[in-house]
CHARMM internal coordinates of N, CA and C (Angstrom, degrees):
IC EDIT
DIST 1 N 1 CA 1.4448
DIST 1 CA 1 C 1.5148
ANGL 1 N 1 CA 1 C 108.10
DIST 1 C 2 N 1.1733
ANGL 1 CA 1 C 2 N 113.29
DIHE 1 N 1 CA 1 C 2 N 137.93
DIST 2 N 2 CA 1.7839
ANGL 1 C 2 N 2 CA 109.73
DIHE 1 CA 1 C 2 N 2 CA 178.26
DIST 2 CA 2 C 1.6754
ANGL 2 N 2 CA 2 C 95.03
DIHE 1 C 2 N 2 CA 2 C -113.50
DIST 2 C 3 N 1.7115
ANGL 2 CA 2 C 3 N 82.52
DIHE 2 N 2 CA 2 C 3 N 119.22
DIST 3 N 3 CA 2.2605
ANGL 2 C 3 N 3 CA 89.30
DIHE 2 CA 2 C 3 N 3 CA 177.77
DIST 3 CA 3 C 1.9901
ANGL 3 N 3 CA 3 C 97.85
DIHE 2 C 3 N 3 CA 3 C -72.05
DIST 3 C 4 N 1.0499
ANGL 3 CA 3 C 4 N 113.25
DIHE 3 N 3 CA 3 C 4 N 12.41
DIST 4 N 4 CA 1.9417
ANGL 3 C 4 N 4 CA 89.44
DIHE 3 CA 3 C 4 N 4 CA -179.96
DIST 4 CA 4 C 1.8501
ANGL 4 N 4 CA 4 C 83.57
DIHE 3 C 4 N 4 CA 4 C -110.36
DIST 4 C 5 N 0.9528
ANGL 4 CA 4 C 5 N 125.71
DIHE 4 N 4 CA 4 C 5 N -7.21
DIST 5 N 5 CA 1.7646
ANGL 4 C 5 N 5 CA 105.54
DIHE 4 CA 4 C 5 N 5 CA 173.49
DIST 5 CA 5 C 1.3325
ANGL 5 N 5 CA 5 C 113.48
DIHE 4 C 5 N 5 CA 5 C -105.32
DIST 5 C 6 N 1.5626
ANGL 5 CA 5 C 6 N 109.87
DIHE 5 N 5 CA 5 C 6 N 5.64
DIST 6 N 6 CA 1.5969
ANGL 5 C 6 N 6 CA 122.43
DIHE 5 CA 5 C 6 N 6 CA -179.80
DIST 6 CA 6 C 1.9289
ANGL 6 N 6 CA 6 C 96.77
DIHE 5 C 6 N 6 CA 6 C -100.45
DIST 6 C 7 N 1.5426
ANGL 6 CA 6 C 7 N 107.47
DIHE 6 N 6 CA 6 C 7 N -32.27
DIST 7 N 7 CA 1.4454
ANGL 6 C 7 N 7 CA 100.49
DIHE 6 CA 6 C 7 N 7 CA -163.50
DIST 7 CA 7 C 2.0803
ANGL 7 N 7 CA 7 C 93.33
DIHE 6 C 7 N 7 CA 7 C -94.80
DIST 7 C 8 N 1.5207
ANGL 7 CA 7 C 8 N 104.35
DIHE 7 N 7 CA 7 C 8 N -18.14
DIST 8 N 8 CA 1.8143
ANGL 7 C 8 N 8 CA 106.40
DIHE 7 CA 7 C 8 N 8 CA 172.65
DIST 8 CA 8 C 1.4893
ANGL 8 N 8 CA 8 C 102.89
DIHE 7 C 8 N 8 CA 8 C -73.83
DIST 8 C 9 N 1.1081
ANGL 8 CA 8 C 9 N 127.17
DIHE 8 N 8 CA 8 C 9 N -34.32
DIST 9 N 9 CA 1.2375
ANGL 8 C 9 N 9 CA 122.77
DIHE 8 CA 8 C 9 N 9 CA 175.85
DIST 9 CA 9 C 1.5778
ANGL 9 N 9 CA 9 C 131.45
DIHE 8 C 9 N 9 CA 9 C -91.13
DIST 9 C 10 N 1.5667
ANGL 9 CA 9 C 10 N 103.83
DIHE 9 N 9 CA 9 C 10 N 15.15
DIST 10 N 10 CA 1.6465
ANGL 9 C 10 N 10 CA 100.49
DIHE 9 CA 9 C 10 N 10 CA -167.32
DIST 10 CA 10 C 1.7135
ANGL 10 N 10 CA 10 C 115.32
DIHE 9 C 10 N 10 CA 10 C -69.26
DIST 10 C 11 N 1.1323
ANGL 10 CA 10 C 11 N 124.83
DIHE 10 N 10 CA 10 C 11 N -5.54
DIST 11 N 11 CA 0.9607
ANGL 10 C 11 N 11 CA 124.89
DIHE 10 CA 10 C 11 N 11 CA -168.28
DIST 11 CA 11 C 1.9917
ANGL 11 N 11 CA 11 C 102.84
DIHE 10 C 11 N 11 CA 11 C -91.54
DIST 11 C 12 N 0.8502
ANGL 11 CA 11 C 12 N 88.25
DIHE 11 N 11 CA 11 C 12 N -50.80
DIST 12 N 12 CA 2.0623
ANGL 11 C 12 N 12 CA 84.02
DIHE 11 CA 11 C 12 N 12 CA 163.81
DIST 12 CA 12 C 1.3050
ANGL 12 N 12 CA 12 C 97.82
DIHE 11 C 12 N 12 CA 12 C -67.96
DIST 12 C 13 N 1.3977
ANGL 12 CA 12 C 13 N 162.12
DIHE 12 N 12 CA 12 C 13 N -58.71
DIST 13 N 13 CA 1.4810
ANGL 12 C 13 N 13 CA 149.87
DIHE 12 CA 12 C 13 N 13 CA -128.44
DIST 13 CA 13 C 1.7642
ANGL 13 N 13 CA 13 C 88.80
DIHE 12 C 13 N 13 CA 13 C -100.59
DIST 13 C 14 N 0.9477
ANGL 13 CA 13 C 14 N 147.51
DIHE 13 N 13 CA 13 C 14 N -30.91
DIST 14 N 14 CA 1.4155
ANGL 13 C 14 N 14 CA 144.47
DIHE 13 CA 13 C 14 N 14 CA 147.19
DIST 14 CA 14 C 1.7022
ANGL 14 N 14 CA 14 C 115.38
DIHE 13 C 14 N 14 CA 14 C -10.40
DIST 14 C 15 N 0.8479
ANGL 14 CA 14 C 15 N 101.55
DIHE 14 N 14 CA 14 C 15 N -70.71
DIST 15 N 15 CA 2.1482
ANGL 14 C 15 N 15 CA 105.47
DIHE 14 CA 14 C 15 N 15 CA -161.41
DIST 15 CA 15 C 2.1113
ANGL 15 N 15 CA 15 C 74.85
DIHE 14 C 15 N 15 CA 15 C -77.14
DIST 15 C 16 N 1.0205
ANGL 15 CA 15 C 16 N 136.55
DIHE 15 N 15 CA 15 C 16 N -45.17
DIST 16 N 16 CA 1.3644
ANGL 15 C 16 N 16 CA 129.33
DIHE 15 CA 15 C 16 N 16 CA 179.51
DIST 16 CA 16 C 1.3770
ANGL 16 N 16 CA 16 C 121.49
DIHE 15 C 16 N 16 CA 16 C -34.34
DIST 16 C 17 N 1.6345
ANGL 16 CA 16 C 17 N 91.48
DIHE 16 N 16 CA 16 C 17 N -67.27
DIST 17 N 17 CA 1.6611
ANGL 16 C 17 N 17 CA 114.59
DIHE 16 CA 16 C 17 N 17 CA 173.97
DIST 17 CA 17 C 1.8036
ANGL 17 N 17 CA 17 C 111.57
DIHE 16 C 17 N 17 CA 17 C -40.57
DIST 17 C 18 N 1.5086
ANGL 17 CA 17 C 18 N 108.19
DIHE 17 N 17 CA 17 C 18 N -62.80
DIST 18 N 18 CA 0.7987
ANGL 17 C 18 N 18 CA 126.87
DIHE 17 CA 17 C 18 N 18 CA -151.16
DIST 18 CA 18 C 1.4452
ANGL 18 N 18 CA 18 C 86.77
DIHE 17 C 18 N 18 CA 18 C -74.87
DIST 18 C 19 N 1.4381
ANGL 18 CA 18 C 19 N 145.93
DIHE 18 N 18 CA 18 C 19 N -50.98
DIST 19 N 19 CA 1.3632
ANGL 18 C 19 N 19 CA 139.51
DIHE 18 CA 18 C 19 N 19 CA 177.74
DIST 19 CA 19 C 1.4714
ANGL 19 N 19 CA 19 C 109.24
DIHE 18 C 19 N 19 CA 19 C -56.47
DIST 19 C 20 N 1.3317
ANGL 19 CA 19 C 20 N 137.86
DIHE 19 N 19 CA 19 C 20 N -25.28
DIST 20 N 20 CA 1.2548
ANGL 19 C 20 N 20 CA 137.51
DIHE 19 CA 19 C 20 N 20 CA 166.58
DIST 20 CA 20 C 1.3940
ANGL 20 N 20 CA 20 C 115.23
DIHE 19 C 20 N 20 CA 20 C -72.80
DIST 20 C 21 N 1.2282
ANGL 20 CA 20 C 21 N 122.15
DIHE 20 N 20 CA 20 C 21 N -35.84
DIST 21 N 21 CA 1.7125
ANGL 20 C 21 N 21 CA 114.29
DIHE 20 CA 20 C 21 N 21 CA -159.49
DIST 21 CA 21 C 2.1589
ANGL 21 N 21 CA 21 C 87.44
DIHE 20 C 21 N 21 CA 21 C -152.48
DIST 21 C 22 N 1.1551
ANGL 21 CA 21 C 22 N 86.57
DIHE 21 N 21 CA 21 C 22 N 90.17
DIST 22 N 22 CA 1.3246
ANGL 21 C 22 N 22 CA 115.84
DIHE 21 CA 21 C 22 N 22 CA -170.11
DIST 22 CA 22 C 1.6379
ANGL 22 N 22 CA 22 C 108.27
DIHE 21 C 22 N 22 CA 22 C -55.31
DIST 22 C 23 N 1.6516
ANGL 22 CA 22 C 23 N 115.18
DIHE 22 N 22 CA 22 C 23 N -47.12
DIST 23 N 23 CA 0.8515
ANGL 22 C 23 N 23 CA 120.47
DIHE 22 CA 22 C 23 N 23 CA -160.34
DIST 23 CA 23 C 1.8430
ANGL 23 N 23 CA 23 C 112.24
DIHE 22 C 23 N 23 CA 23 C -73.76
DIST 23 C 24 N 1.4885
ANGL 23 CA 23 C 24 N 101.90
DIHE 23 N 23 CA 23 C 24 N -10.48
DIST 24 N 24 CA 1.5184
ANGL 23 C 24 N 24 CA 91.70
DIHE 23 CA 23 C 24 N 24 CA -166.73
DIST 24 CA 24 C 1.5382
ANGL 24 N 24 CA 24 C 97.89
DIHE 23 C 24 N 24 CA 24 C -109.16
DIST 24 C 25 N 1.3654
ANGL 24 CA 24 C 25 N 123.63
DIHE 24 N 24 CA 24 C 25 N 134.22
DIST 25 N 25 CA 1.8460
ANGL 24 C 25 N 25 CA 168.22
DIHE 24 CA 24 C 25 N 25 CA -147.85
DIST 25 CA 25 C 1.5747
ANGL 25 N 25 CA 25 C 92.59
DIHE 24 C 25 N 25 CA 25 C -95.73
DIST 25 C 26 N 1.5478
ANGL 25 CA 25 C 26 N 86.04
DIHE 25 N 25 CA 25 C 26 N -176.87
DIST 26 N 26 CA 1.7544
ANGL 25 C 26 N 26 CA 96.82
DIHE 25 CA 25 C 26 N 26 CA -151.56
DIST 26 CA 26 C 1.5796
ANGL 26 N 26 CA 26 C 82.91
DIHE 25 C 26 N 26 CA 26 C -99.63
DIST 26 C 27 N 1.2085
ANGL 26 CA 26 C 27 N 115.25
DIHE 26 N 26 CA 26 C 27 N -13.69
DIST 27 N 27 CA 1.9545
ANGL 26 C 27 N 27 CA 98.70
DIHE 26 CA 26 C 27 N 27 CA -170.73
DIST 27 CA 27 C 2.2891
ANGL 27 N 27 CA 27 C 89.35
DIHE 26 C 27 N 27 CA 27 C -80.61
DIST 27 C 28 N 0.9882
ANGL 27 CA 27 C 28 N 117.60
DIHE 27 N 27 CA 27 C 28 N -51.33
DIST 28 N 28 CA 1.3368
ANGL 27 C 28 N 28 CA 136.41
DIHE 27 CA 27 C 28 N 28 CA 164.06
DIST 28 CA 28 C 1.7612
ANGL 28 N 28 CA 28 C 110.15
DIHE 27 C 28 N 28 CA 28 C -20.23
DIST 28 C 29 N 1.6042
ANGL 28 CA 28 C 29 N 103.42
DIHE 28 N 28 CA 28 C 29 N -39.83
DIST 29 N 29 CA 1.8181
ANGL 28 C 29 N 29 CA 106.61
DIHE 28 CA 28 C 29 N 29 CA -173.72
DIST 29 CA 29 C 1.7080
ANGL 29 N 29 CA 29 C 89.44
DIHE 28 C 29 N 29 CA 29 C -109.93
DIST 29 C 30 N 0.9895
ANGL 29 CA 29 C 30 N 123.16
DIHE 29 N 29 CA 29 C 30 N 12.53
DIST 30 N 30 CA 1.7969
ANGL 29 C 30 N 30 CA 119.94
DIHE 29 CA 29 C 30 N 30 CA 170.24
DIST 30 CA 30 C 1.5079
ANGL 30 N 30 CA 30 C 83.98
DIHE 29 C 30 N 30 CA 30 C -103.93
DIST 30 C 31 N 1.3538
ANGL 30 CA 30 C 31 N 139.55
DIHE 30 N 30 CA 30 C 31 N -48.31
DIST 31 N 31 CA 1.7331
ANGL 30 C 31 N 31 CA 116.30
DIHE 30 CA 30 C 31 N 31 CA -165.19
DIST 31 CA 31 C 1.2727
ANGL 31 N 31 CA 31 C 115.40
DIHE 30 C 31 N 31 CA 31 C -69.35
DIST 31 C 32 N 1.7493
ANGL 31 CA 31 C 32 N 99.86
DIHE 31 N 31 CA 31 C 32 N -40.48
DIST 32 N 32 CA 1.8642
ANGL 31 C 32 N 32 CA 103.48
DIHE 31 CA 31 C 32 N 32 CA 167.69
DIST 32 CA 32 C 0.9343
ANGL 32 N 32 CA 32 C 143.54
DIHE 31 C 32 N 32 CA 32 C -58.43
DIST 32 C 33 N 1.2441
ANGL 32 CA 32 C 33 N 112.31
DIHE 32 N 32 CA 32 C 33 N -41.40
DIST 33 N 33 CA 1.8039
ANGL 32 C 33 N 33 CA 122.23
DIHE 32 CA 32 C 33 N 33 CA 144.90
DIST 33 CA 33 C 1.7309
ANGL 33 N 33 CA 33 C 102.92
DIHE 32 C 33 N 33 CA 33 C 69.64
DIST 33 C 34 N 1.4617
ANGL 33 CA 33 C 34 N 121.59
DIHE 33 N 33 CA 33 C 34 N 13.49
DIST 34 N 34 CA 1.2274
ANGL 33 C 34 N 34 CA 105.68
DIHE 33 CA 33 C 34 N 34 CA 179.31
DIST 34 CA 34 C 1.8482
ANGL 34 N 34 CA 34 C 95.37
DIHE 33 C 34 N 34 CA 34 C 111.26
DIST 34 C 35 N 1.5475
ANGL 34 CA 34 C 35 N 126.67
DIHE 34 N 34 CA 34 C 35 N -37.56
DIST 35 N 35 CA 1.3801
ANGL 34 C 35 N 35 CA 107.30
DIHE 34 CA 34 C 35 N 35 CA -165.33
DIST 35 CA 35 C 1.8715
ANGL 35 N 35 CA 35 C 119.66
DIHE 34 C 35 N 35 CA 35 C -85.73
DIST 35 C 36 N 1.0008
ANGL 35 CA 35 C 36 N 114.00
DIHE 35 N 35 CA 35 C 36 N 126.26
DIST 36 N 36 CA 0.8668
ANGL 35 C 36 N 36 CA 138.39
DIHE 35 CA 35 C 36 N 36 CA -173.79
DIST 36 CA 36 C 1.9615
ANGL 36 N 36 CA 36 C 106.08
DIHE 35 C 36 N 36 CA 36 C -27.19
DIST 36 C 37 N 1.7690
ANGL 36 CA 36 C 37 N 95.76
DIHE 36 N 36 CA 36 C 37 N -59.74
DIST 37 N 37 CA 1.5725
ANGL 36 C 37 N 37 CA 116.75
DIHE 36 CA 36 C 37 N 37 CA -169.85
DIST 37 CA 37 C 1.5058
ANGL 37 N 37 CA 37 C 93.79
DIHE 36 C 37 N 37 CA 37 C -54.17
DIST 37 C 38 N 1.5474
ANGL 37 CA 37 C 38 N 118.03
DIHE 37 N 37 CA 37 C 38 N -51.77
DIST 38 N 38 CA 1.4210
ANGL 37 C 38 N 38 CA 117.13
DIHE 37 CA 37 C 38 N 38 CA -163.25
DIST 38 CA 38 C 1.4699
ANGL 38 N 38 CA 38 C 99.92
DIHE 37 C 38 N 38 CA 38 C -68.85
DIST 38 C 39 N 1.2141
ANGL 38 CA 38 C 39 N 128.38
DIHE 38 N 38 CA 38 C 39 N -37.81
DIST 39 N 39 CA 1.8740
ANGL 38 C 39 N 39 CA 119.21
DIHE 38 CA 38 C 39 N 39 CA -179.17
DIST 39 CA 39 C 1.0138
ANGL 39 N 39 CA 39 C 98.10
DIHE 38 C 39 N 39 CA 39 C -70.93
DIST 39 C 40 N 0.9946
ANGL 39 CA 39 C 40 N 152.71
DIHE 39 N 39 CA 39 C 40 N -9.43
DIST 40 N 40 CA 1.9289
ANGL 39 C 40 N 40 CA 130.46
DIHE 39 CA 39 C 40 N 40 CA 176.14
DIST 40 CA 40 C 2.2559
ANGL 40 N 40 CA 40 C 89.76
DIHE 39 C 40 N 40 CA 40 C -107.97
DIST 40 C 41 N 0.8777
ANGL 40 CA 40 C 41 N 100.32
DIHE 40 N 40 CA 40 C 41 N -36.72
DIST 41 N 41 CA 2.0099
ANGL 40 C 41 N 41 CA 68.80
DIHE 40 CA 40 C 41 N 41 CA 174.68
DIST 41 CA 41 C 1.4919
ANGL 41 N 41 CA 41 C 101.50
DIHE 40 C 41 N 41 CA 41 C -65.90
DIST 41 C 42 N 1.5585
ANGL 41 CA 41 C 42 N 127.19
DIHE 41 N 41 CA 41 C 42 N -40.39
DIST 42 N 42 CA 1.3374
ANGL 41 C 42 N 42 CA 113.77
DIHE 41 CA 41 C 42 N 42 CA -170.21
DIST 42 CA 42 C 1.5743
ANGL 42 N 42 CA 42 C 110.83
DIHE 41 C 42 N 42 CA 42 C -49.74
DIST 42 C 43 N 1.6688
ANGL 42 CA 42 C 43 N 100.73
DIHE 42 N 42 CA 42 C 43 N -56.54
DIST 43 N 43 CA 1.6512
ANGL 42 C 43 N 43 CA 88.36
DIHE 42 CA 42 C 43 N 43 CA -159.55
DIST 43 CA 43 C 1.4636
ANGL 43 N 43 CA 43 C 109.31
DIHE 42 C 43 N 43 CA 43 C -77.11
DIST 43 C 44 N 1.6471
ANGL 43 CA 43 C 44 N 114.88
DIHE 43 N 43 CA 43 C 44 N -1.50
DIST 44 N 44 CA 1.5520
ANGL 43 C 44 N 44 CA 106.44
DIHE 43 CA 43 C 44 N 44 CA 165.73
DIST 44 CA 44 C 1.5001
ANGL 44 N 44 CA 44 C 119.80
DIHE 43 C 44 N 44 CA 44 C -76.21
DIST 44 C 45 N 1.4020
ANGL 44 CA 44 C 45 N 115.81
DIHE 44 N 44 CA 44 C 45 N -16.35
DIST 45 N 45 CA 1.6432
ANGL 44 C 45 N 45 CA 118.49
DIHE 44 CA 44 C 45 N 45 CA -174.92
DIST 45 CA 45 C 1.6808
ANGL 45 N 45 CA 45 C 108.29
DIHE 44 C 45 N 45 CA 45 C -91.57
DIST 45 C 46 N 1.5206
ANGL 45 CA 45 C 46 N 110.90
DIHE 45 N 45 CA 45 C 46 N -30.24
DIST 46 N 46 CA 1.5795
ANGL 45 C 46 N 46 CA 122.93
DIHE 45 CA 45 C 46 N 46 CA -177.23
DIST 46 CA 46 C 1.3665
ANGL 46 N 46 CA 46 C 107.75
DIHE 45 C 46 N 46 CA 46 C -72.84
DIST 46 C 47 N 1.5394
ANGL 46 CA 46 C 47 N 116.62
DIHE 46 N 46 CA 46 C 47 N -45.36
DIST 47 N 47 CA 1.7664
ANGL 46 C 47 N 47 CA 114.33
DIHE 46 CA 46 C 47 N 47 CA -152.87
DIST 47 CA 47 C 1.5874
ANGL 47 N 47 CA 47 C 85.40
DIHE 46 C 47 N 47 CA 47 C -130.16
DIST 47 C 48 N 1.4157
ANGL 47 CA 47 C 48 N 133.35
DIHE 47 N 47 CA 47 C 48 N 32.44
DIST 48 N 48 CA 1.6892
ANGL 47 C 48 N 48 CA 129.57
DIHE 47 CA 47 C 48 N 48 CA 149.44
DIST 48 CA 48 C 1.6411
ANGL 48 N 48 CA 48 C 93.36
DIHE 47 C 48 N 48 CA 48 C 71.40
DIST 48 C 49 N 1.0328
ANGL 48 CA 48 C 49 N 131.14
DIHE 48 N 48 CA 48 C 49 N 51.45
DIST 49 N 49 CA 1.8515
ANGL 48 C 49 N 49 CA 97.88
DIHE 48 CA 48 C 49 N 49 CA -179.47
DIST 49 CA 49 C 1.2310
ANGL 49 N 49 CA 49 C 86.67
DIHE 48 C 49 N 49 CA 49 C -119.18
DIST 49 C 50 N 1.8545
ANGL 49 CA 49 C 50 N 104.43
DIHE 49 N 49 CA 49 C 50 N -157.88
DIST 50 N 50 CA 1.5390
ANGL 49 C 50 N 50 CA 116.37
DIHE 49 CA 49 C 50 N 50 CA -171.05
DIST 50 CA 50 C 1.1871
ANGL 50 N 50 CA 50 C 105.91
DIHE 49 C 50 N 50 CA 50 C -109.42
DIST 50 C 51 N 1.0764
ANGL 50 CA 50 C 51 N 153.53
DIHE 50 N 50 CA 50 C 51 N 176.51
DIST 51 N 51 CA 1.6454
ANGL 50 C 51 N 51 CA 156.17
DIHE 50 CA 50 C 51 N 51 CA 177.79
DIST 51 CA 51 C 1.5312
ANGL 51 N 51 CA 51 C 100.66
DIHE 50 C 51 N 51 CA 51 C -74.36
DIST 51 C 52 N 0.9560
ANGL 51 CA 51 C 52 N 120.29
DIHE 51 N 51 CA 51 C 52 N -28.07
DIST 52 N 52 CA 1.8901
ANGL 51 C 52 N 52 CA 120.06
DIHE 51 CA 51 C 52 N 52 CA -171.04
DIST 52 CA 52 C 1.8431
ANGL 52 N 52 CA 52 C 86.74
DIHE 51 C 52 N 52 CA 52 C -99.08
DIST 52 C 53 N 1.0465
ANGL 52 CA 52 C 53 N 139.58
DIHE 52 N 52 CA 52 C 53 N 10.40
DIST 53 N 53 CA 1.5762
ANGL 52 C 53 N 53 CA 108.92
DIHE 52 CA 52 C 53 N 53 CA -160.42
DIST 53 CA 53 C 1.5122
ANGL 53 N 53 CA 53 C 77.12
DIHE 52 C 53 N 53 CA 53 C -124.04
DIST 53 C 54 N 1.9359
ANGL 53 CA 53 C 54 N 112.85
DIHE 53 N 53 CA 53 C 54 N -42.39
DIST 54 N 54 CA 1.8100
ANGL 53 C 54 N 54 CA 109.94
DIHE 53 CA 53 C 54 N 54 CA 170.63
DIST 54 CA 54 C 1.5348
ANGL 54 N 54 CA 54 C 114.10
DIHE 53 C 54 N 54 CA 54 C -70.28
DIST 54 C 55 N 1.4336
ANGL 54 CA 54 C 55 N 128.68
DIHE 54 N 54 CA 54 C 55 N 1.88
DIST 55 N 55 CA 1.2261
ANGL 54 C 55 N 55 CA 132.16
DIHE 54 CA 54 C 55 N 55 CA -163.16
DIST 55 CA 55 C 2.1190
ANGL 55 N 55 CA 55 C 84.12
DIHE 54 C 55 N 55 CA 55 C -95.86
DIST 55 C 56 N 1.4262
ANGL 55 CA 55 C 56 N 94.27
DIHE 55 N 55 CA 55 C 56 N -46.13
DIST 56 N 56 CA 1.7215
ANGL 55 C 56 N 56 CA 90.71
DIHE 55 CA 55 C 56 N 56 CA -162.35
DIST 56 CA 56 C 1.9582
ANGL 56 N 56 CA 56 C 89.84
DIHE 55 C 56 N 56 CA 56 C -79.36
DIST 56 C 57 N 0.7822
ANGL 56 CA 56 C 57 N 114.34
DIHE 56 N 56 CA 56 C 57 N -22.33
DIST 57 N 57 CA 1.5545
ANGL 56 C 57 N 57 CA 95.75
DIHE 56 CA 56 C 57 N 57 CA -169.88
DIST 57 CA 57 C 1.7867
ANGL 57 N 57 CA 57 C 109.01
DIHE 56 C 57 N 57 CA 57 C -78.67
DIST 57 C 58 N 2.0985
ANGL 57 CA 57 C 58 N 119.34
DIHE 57 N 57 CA 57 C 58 N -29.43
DIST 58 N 58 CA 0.9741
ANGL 57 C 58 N 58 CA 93.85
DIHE 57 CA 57 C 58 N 58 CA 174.94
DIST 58 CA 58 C 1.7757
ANGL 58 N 58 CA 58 C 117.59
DIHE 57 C 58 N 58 CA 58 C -83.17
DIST 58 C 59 N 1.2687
ANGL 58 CA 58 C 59 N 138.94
DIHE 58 N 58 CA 58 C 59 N -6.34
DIST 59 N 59 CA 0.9051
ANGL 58 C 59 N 59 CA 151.24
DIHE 58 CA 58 C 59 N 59 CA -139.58
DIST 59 CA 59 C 1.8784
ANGL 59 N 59 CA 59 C 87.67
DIHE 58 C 59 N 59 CA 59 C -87.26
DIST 59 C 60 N 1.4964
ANGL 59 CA 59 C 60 N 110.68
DIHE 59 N 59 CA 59 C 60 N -64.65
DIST 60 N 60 CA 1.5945
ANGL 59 C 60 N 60 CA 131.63
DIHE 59 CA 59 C 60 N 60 CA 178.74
DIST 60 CA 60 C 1.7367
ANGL 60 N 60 CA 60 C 88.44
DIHE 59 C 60 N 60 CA 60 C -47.60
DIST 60 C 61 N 1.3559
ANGL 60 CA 60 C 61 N 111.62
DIHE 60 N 60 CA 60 C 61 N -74.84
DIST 61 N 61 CA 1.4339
ANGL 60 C 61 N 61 CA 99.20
DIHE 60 CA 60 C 61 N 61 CA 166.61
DIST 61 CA 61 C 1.4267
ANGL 61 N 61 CA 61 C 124.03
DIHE 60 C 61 N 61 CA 61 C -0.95
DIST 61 C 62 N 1.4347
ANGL 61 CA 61 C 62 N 111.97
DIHE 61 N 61 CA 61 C 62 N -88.59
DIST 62 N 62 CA 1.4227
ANGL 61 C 62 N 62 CA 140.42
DIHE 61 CA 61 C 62 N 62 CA -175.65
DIST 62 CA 62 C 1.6622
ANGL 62 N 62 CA 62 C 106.81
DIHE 61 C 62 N 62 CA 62 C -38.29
DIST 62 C 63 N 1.5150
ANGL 62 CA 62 C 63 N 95.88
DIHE 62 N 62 CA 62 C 63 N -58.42
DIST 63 N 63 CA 1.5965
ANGL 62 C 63 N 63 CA 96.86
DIHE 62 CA 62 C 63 N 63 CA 176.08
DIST 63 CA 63 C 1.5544
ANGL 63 N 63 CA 63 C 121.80
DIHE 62 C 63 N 63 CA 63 C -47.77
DIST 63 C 64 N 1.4684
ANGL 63 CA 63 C 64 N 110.82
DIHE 63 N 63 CA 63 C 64 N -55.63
DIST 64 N 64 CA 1.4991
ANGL 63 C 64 N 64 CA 115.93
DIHE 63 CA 63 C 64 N 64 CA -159.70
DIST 64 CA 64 C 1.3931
ANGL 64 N 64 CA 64 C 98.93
DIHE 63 C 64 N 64 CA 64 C -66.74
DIST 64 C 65 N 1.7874
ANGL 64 CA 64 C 65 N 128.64
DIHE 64 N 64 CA 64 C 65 N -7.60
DIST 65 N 65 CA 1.4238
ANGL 64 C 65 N 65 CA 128.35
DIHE 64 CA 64 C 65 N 65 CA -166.50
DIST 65 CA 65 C 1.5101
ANGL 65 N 65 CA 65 C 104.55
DIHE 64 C 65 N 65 CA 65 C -140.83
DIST 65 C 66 N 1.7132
ANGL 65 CA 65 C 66 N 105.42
DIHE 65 N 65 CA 65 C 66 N 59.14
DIST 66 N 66 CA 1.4932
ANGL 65 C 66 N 66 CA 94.81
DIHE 65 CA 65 C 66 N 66 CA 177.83
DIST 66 CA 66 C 1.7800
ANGL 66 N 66 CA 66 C 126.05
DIHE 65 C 66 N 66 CA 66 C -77.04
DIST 66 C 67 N 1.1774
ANGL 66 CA 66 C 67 N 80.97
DIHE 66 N 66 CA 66 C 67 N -20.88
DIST 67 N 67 CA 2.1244
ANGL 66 C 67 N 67 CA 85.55
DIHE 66 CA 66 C 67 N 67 CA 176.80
DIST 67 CA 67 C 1.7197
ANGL 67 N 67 CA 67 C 114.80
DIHE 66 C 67 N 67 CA 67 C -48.38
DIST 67 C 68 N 1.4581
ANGL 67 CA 67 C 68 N 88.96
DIHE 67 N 67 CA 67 C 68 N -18.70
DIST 68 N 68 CA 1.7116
ANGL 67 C 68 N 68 CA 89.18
DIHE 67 CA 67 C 68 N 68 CA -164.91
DIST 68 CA 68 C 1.9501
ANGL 68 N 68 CA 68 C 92.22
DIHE 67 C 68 N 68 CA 68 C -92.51
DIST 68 C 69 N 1.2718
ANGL 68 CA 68 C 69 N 127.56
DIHE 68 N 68 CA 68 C 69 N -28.33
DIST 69 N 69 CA 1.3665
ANGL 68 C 69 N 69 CA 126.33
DIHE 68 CA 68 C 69 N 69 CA -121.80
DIST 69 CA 69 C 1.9470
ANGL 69 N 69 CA 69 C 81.18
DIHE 68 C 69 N 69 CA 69 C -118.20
DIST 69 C 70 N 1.1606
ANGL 69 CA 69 C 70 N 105.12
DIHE 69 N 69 CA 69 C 70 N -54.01
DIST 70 N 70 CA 1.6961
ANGL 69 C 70 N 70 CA 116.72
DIHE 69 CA 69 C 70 N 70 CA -160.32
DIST 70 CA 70 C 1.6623
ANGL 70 N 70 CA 70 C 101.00
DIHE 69 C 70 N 70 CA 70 C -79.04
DIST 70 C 71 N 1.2005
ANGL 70 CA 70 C 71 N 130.58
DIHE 70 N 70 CA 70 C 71 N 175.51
DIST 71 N 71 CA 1.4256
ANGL 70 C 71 N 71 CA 141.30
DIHE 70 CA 70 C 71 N 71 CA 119.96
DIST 71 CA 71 C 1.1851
ANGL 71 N 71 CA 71 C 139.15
DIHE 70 C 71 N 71 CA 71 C -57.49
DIST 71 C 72 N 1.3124
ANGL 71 CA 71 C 72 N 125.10
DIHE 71 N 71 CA 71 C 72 N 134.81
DIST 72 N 72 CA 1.5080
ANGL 71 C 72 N 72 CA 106.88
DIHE 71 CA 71 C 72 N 72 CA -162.15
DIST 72 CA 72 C 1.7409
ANGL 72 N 72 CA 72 C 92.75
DIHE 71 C 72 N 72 CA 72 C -104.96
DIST 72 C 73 N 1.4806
ANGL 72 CA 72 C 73 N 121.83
DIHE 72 N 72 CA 72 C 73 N 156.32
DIST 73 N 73 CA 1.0855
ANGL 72 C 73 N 73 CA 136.66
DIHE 72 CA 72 C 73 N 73 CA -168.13
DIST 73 CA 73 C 1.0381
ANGL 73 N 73 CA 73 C 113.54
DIHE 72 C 73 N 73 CA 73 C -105.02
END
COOR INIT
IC SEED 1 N 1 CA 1 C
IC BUILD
């Protein structure tokens, strides 16, 4: 995953985020800003989980949306 085409692109991965993990708000996608570390404390502080349970949920994430996440070759 390259974090500068995750943090060039945060503005499309926004309405994404937010359709995945419902519970976290627009002040919530201003702290994340694109970083990875800050989306897994968010959705661990919004939706109660553990750091390994938001670690496996954004990862599946990542997969089902690699155009956004990978380099294309």
């Amino acid at each position: 995953m390259n974090q500068d085409r995750i943090e060039g692109n945060w503005k499309q991965f926004k309405g994404m985020v937010k359709e995945q993990w419902g519970k976290l708000t627009d002040d919530d996608m201003d702290v994340i800003a694109g970083k990875r570390d800050h989306l897994l404390g968010r959705i661990q502080e919004r939706h109660g989980l553990s750091k390994d349970e938001a670690d496996v949920q954004v990862k599946d994430w990542e997969t089902r949306n690699p155009s956004f996440f990978f380099e294309k070759s």
